[in-house]
C-alpha positions as CSV (number, residue, x, y, z in Angstrom):
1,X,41.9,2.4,28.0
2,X,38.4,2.8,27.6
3,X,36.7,-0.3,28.5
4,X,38.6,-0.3,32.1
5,X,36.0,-1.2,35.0
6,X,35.2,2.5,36.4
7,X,36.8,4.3,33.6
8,X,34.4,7.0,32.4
9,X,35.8,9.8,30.5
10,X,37.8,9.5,27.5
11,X,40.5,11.4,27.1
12,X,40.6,11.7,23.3
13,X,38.1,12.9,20.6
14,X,36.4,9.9,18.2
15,X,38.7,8.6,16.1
16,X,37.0,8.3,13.0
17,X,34.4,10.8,12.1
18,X,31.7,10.3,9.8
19,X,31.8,12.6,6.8
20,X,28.7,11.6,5.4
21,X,25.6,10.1,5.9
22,X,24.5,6.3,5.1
23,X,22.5,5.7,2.0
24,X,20.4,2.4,2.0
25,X,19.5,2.7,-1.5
26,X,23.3,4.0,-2.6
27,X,24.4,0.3,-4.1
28,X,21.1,-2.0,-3.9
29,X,18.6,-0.5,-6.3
30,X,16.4,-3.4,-5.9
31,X,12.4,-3.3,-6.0
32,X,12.4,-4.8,-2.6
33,X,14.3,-2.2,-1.1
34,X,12.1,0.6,-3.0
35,X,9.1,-1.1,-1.6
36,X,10.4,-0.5,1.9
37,X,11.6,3.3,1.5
38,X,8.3,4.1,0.6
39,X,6.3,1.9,3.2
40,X,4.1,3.7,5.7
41,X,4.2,2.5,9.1
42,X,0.4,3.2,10.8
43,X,-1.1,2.0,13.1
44,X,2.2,2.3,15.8
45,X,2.2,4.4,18.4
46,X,5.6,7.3,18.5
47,X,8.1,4.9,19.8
48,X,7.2,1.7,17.5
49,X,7.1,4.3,14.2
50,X,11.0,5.5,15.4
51,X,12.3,2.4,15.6
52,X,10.5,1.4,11.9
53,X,12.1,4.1,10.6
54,X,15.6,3.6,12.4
55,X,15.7,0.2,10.7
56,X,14.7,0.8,7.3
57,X,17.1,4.1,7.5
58,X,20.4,2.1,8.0
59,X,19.1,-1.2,6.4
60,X,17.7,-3.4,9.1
61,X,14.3,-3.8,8.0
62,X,13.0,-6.9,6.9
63,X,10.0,-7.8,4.6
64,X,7.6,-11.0,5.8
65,X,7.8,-13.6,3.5
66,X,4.6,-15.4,5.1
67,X,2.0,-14.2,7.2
68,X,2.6,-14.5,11.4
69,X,0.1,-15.2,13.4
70,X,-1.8,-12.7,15.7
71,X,-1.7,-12.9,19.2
72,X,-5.0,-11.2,20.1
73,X,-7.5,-13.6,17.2
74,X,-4.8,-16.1,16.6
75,X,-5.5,-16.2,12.9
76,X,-2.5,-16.0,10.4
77,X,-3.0,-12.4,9.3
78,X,-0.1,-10.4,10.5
79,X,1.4,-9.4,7.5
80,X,3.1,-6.4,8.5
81,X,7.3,-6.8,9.7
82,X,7.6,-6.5,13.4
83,X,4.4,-6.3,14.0
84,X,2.1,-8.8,16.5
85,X,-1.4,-7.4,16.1
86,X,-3.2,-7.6,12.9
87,X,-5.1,-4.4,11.5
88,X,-8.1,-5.7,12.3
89,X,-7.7,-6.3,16.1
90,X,-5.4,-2.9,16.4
91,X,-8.1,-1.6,15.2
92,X,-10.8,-2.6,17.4
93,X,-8.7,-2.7,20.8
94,X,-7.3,0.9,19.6
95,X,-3.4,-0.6,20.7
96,X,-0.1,-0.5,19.0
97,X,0.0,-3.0,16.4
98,X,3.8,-4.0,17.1
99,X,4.1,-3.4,20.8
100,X,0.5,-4.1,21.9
101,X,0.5,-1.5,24.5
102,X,-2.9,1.1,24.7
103,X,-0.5,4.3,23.7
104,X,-1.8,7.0,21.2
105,X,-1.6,5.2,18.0
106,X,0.5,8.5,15.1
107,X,-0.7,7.1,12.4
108,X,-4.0,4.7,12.1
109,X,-4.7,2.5,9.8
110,X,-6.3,3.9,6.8
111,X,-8.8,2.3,4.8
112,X,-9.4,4.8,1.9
113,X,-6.0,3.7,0.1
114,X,-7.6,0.2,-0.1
115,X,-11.0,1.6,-1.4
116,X,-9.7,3.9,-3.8
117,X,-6.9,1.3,-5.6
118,X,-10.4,-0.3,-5.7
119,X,-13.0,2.1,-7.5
120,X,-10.0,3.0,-9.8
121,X,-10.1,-1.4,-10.9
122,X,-13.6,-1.1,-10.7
123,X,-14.0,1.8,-13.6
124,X,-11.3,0.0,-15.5
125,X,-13.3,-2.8,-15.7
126,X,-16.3,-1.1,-16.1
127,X,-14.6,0.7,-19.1
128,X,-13.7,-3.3,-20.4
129,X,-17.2,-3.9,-19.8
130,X,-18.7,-1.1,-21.9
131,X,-16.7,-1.6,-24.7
132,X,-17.4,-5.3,-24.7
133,X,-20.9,-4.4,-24.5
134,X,-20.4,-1.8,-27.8
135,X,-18.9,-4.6,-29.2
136,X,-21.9,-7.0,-29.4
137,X,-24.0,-3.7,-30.0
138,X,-22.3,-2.9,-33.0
139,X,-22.8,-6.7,-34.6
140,X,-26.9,-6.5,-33.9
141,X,-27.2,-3.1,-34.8
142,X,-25.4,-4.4,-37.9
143,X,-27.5,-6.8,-38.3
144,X,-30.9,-4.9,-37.6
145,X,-29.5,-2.4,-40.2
146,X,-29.2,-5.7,-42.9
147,X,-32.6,-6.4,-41.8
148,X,-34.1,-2.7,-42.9
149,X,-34.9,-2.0,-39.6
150,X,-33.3,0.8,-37.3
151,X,-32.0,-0.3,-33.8
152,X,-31.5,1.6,-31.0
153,X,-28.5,2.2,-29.7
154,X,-27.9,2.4,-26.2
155,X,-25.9,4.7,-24.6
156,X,-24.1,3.8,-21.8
157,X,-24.7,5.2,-18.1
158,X,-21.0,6.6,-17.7
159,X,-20.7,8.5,-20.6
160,X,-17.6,10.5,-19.2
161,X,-16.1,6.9,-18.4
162,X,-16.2,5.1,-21.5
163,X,-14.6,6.3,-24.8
164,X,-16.8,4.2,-27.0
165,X,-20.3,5.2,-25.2
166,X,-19.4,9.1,-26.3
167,X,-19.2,8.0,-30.1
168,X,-22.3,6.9,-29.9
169,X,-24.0,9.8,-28.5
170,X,-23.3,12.2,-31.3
171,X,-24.0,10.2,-33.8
C-alpha cells in the first residue's frame, strides 16, 4: 500500500493517466471568467506571477468583490486578488505586491494602459464637444446669414479629430 509509514516506492505505474489537458473556459463561458484569462499580473515578483497563473489555469482564481485594505498605508485600496500591497506603495517601496518581500518585481506596474484608455475618452469627448460646438455655430451663422451679414465660421483646432470641423474647412 502506498501510504504505509516508510513505504517509498510504488510498485505500479499511475493508474489513471490524463489524456488531455484542463480547460477553464471549456463549459463556463462567462464574462467573469474571460476577464480573468486575460488579466495581467504586474507588479509580482517570479514566484507570486507562477502561482497567479497556476490558479487562474486550473480555475482557482478568485475576483475581489470589495477592496482589502493595504498593509503598508492602511487605506482600502487593494483591489487586486491575492494581493496585500496596493500599486501605489509597491510602487514606492519597489516590493512584491502579493508577498511583500524586496525581490525583482517581472512585471511593474504600468501606467500608460491607464493614460491611453484616457486620451482615447478624452478625444471622444472632444469629438462630442466639437460637434456640439458646430451645432450652436450653425444656428448663429444661420442667423447672421437672415441678418444679411456674413459670419465667420470657425474652424476647429483638431481638424483631423472632428468630422464636422473638416466640412467646414472646404467650404
Amino acid at each position: 500500500m502506498s501510504s504505509q509509514k516508510g513505504n517509498v516506492t510504488r510498485s505500479r505505474p499511475q493508474k489513471h493517466q490524463n489524456t488531455f489537458t484542463f480547460k477553464n473556459d471549456k463549459f463556463d463561458k462567462s464574462v467573469q471568467t474571460k476577464k480573468i484569462n486575460a488579466k495581467l499580473h504586474d507588479g509580482v515578483c517570479q514566484r507570486c506571477k507562477e502561482v497567479l497563473e497556476w490558479r487562474v489555469k486550473y480555475s482557482k482564481y478568485k475576483a475581489l468583490s470589495k477592496p482589502k485594505k493595504c498593509v503598508k498605508c492602511l487605506q482600502k485600496t487593494v483591489k487586486d486578488s491575492y494581493h496585500i500591497i496596493c500599486r501605489p506603495c509597491a510602487c514606492e517601496l519597489e516590493v512584491c505586491a502579493k508577498c511583500g518581500k524586496k525581490e525583482e518585481i517581472v512585471i511593474p506596474f504600468n501606467k500608460e494602459p491607464e493614460t491611453s484608455d484616457n486620451t482615447e475618452n478624452e478625444g471622444s469627448n472632444h469629438r462630442r464637444s466639437c460637434r456640439r460646438k458646430e451645432d450652436s455655430d450653425e444656428d448663429l451663422d444661420a442667423e447672421s446669414d437672415l441678418d444679411g451679414e456674413d459670419g465667420d465660421t470657425q474652424a476647429c483646432q483638431h481638424p483631423v479629430s472632428c468630422r464636422g470641423s473638416q466640412k467646414r474647412l472646404f467650404q
